[in-house]
Structures are given as structure tokens and as C-alpha cells.
VOGU-3710 file (C-alpha; in Angstrom, 3 decimals, decimal comma):
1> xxxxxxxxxx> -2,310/22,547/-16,745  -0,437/19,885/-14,481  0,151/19,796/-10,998  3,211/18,960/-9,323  3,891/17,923/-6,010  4,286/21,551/-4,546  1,224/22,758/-5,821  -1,011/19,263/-3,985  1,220/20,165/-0,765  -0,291/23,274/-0,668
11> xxxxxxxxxx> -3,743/22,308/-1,799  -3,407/19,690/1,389  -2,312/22,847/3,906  -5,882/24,580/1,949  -7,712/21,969/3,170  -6,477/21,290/6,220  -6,642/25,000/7,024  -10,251/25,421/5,653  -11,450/22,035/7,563  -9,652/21,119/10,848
21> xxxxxxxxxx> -9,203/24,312/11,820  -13,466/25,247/12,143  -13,501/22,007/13,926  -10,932/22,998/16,041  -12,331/26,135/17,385  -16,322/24,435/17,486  -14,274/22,132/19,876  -12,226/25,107/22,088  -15,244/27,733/21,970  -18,340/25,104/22,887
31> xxxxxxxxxx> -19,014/26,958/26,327  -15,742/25,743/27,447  -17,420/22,462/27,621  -14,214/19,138/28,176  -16,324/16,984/26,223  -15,980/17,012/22,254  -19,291/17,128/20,460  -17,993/14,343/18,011  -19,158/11,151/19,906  -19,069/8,141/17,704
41> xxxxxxxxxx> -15,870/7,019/15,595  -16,553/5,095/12,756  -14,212/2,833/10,320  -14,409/1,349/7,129  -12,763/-0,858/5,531  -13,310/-1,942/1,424  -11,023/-4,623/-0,291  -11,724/-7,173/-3,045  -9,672/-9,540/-0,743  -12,892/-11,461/0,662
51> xxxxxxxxxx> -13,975/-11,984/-3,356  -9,898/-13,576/-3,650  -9,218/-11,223/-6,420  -7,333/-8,166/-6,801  -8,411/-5,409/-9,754  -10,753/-2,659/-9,914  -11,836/-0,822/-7,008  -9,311/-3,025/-5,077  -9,390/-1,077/-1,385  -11,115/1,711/0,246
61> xxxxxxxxxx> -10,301/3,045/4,327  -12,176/5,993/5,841  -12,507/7,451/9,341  -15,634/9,581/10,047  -16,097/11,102/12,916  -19,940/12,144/13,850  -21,832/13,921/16,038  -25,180/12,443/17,458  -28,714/13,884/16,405  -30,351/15,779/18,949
71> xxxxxxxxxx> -34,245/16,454/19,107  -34,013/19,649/20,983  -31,868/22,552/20,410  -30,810/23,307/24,134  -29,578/19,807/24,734  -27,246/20,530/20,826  -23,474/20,597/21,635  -23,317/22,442/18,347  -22,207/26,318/18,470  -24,777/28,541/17,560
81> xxxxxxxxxx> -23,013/29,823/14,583  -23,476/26,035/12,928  -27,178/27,051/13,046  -26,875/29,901/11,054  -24,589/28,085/8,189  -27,369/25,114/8,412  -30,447/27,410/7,585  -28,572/28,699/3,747  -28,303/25,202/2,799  -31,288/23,619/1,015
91> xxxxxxxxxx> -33,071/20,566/3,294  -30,239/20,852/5,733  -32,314/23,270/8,825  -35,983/22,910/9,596  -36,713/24,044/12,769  -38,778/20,206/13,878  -35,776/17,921/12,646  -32,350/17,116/14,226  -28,961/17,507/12,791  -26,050/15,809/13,199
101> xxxxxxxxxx> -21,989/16,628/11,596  -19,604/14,547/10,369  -15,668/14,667/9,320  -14,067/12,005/7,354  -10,653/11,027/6,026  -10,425/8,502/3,737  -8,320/6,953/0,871  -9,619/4,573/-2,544  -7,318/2,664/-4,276  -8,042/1,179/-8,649
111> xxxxxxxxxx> -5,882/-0,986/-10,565  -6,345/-2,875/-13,590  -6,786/-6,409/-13,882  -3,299/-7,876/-14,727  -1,268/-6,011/-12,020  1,795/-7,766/-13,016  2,075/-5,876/-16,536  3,946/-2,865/-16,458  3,448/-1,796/-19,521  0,324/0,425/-20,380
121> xxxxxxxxxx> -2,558/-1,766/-20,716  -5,182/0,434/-23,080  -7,830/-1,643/-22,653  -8,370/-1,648/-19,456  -9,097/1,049/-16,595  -6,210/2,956/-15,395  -4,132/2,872/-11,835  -5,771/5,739/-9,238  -5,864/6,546/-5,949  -7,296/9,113/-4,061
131> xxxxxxxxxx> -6,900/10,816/-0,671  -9,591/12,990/0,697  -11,010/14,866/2,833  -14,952/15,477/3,615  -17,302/17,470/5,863  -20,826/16,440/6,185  -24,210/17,834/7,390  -27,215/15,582/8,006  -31,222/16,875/8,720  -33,149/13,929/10,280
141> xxxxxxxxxx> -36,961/14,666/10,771  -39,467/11,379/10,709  -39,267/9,220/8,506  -36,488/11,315/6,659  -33,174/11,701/6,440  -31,068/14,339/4,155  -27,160/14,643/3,962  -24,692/17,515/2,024  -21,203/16,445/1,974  -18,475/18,424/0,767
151> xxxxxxxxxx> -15,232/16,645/-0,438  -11,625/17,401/-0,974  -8,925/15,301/-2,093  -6,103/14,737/-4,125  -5,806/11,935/-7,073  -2,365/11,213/-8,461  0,967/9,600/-6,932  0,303/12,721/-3,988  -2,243/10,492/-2,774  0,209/7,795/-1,839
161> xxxxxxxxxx> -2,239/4,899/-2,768  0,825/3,448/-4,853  3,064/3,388/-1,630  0,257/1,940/0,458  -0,576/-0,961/-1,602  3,154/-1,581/-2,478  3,731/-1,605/1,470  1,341/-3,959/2,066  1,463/-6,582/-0,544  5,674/-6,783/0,250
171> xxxxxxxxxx> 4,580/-7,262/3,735  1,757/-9,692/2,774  3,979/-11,606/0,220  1,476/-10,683/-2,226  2,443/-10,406/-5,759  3,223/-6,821/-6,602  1,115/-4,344/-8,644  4,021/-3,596/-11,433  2,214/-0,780/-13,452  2,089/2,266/-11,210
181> xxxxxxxxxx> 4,074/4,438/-13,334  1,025/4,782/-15,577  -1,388/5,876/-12,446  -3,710/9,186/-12,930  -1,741/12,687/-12,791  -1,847/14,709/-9,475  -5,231/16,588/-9,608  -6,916/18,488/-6,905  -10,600/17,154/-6,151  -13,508/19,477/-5,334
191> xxxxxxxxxx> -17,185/17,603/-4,963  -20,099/18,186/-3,693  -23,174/15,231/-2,844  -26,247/15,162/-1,597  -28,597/12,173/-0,666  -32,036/11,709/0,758  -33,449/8,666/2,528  -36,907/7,554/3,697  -38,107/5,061/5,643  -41,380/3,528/3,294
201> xxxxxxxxxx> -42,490/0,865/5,416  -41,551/-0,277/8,922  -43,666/-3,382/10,884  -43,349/-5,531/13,649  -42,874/-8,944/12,962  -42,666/-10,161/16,991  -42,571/-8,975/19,689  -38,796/-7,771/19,248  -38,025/-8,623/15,345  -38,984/-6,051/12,438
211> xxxxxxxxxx> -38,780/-5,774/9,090  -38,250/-2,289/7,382  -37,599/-0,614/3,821  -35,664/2,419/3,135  -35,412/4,184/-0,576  -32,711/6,947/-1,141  -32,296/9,050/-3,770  -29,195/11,687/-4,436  -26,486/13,038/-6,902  -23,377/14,368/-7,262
221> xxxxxxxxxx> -20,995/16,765/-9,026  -17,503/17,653/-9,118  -14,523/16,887/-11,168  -14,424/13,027/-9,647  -17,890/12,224/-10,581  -20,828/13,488/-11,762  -23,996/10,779/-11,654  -27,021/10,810/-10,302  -27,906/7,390/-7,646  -31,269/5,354/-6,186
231> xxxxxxxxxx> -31,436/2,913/-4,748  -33,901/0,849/-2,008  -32,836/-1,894/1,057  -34,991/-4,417/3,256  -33,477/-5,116/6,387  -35,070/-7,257/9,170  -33,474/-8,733/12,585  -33,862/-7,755/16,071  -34,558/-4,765/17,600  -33,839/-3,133/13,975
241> xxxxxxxxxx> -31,803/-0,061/14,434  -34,113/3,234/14,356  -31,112/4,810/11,575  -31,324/5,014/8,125  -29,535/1,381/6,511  -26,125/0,053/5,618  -23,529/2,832/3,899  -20,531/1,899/1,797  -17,615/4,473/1,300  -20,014/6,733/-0,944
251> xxxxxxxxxx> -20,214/10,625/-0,746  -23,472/11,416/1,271  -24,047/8,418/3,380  -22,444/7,708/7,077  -24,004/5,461/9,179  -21,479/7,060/12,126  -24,221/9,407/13,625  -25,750/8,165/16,677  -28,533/9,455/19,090  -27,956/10,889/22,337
261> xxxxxxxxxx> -30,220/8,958/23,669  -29,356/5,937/25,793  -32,584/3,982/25,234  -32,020/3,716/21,316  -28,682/1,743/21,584  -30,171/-1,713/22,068  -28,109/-4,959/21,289  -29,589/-5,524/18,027  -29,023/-7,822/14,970  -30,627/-7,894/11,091
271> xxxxxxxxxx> -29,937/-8,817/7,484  -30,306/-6,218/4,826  -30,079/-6,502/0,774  -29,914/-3,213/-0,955  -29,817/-2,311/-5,026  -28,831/1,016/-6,453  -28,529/1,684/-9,678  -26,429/5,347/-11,679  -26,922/7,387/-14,589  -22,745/8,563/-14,790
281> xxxxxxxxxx> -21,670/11,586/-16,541  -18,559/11,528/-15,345  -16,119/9,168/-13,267  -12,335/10,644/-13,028  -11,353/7,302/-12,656  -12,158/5,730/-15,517  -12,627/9,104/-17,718  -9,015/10,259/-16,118  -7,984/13,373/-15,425  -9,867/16,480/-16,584
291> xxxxxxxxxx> -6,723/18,810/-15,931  -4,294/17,107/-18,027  -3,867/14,292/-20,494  -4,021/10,501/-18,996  -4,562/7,082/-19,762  -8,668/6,383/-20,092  -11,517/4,003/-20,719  -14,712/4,228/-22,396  -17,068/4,538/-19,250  -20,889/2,709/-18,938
301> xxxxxxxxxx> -23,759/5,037/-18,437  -25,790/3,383/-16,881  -24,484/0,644/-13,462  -26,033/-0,752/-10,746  -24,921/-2,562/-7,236  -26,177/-4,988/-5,118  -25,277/-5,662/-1,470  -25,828/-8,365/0,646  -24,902/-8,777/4,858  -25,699/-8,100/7,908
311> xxxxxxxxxx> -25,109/-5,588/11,034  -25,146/-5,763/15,132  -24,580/-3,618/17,753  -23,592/-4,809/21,353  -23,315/-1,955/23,772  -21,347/0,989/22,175  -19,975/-0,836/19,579  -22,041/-1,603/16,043  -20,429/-3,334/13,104  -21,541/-4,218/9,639
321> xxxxxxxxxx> -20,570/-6,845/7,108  -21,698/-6,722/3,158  -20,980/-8,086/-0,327  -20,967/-5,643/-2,922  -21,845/-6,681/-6,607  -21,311/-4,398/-9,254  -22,241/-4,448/-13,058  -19,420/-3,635/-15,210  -18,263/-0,147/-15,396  -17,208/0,153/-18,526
331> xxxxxxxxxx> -16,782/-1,117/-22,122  -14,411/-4,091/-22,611  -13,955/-4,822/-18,842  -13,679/-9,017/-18,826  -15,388/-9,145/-14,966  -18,290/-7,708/-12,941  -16,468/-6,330/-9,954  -17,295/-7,748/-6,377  -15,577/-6,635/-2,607  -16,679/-7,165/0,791
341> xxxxxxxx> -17,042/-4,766/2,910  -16,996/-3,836/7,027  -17,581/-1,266/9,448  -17,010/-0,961/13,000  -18,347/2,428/15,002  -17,869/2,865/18,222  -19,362/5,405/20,882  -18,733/7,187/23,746
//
């Protein structure tokens, strides 16, 4: 089975319909309330520019939007239905912790190494991109932390990541990526993730610096990917964030949710270093697409990450910088991959 442009224009009205339009009505049916109960707006930004190369995962760009955790019910600008949806998802209600919601758009981008082939190259990973779409719930009690995110997208030339990069490489005079007519098929996208975090150890260094170290531990399935993740990060700096770490463009982390209260957003600044390492079953962009026949790789089992950087917040603005290091991904590919990567939220 193959999909063709009319049937991902109308997958894109499904989700749009089955997405923005809940959101819409939380926002007009909220008490009549003027203010929205999203609050913090959140950008990131991947691209294997700041490692000078250009292959792989070669850019990322999502917008979240989140709401802030509350401790108390009453003070929630949630509707009370969202309560009710909360408690039939696993680790997602418990009457002591405080939620928090997030929407995100977002958009990935793979090529090959030699971008200026356009012929099929068989030995190495295929052209992709992906648009998508994602809804996520987060439970924070203690030292915890657990999200569900569900994600919809599109991968094939209906996500437009061939247009995009073309765009911008003719407008950066960069060379241009010649083998596009080989990308993935169009193929709707349907995953669900879910991650836990804890806080292990937290301590007071001086009077305002502390060092902390926060483990997570998550999965997730759908026709993109199916893997299972772990992973563990030491940050310490001043007046160390009370959240949950640094969060790449993965399903089931946002670093977007704030707190409503004042008192927590201090000016603060820290270095972190964080590992994680997969078990994959499946990766649609190196496996390509399960619908229909494609262009694939042989994909690794087992890969890890490491990141590297640093975050600070001044007022209502927080921003994050890292260096992500990757083992290879699968059999045959000449290069570890390596991107930088940055955030900037902002809340109001």
C-alpha cells in the first residue's frame, strides 16, 4: 500500500482536527478565563552545522508549547475534563503530584553522507524527513517525573524536509543535497513514548552552587521507532534549576514546562554531561518504510549518546547549549555522528 499526496493531506486535516481543535476549546471553555493556560514557548533547534559537517541526522526544529505544573488543583488552569482523561493513563494522575501539557510541532531532516551523488547510494542510510505533530502529558511528584507523548507525522516528500533544506542551502550558498529523488515514500506516523525521570542525588556545594544527578528510563513504539532508552546526567552550576535536565528533540522529554511559581525562576547557570544508551527494534529511518518498498540499511541494535553543555536562565528566558555524540547507527556507516544543539524557552 502507498500513499499519495491526497491521502497525507487528509491524514494532516486528521490530525489537525483530532489535536488543535481540543486545544482550542480547553482555551475558549477555561471559565472564560483571557489568559491561555499554555505559558512557556519553547524552541529547538538541531543541525550538524556546529560539528562543520553535513550527513546523518543533519537538522531538527520543534515548537512546544507547555503548560506550568501546579501543586494544587484549584490554582490548575486545566478544564476539569483533562482530569478525567489523566486518571486512565498509567503514572500520568496521582492525586499528590502536579501535571503539566504540552503541544509540539516539529520537523527532522537525514541525508546520506555524499549529498552531492544523485544516484542511489546502497550503502549508506537513505534521505528522510519528517513532519509531526505531538501532544504530551507530564506527572511530577518529588523526586519524579513521568511523561506520555503521543505523535503524529508524516515521512516522505509530504513532509517538505527536501524543500526546506534545498531553500536554505541556495540561500546559504551551500552545496546542494543532489539525491532527494531517492528520499523515504509518504507514510503516515503513529507513536506513542513514555519516559520516567528521577532525581538520585541532589547536594549543596555553597551556599548558592549544587550539584545534582538525574537517571531516566523509557520506551517507545510505533511505526518510526520501536527501542527502549536510559540514560543518567550530572549537572552542577548556580542556583541549579529545580526541573528534570537537558532534553534533545526526543519523544517524551520537554524541558518547556515551567512552575507557576515566581520564586523558582532564579537567574541560574550549570554544566551538565548526560549518556543514554538503546536497545532498537525498529528505526523507519534507517529500516525505511514499513508500508511500501524503499531504499534501507542494516540498522545497529544496540547505540548510545553522549552530551555535553550547558544551560541559564535570566528572568523569563532559559536557554541551553549541548554537543551530541552518537555511536554509529548502523552497519557500514564510515562516521560516528555529532550535532550541536540549542534551546531557547521563554515565559510569560
Amino acid at each position: 500500500m502507498t500513499f499519495d499526496s491526497r491521502h497525507c493531506k487528509l491524514f494532516i486535516a486528521v490530525i489537525f482536527f483530532v489535536v488543535l481543535l481540543p486545544l482550542s476549546s480547553w482555551s475558549s471553555t477555561s471559565e472564560a478565563k483571557t489568559k491561555t493556560p499554555f505559558d512557556v514557548f519553547t524552541l529547538y533547534w538541531e543541525n550538524d552545522i556546529f560539528s562543520g559537517t553535513d550527513r546523518d541526522y543533519t537538522n531538527g526544529l520543534k515548537l512546544s508549547w507547555s503548560t506550568p505544573f501546579v501543586e494544587n488543583r484549584a490554582a490548575s488552569k486545566l478544564p476539569e475534563w483533562s482530569y478525567s482523561l489523566l486518571k486512565m493513563i498509567p503514572f500520568a494522575y496521582r492525586d499528590e503530584a502536579s501535571q503539566a501539557f504540552s503541544f509540539s510541532i516539529g520537523q527532522n531532516i537525514f541525508t546520506p553522507e555524499d549529498t552531492a551523488r544523485s544516484d542511489l547510494i546502497v550503502a549508506d542510510r537513505p534521505y528522510a524527513g519528517q513532519m509531526y505533530l505531538s501532544f504530551g502529558v507530564q506527572n511530577r511528584y518529588d523526586n519524579h517525573k513521568h511523561s506520555w507523548e503521543l505523535s503524529l507525522g508524516l515521512i516522505g516528500p509530504d513532509s517538505h524536509a527536501d524543500d526546506l533544506q534545498i531553500w536554505l542551502h541556495d540561500r546559504t550558498g551551500s552545496d546542494p543535497a543532489r539525491g532527494w529523488t531517492h528520499q523515504l515514500e509518504n507514510e503516515p506516523t503513529l507513536d506513542i513514548v513514555f519516559e520516567t525521570k528521577w532525581r538520585l542525588f541532589r547536594t549543596q556545594v555553597t551556599e548558592k552552587s549544587a550539584l545534582d544527578v538525574i537517571s531516566h528510563l523509557g520506551g517507545r513504539l510505533g511505526n518510526v521507532a520501536v527501542y527502549g532508552n536510559g540514560g543518567l546526567e550530572i549537572r552542577y552550576g548556580l542556583n541549579l534549576p529545580d526541573n528534570f535536565g537537558i532534553c534533545t528533540i526526543r519523544g517524551g522529554c520537554e524541558i518547556g514546562s515551567a512552575f507557576a511559581q515566581q520564586r523558582r525562576r532564579r537567574n541560574s547557570l550549570h554544566l551538565f554531561v548526560a549518556g543514554e544508551g538503546r536497545a532498537v527494534a525498529h528505526d523507519i529511518f534507517l529500516d525505511g518504510n514499513t508500508l511500501s518498498d524503499s531504499h534501507s540499511v542494516d540498522r545497529e541494535i544496540l547505540v548510545g549518546e553522549m552530551i555535553v553543555g550547558f544551560a541559564f536562565r535570566v528572568g523569563s528566558i532559559s536557554s541551553t547549549y549541548s554537543y551530541i555524540m552518537r555511536t554509529r547507527q548502523f552497519e557500514g556507516q564510515n562516521h560516528s555522528p555529532d550535532f550541536g544543539a540549542v534551546t531557547v524557552s521563554i515565559s510569560y
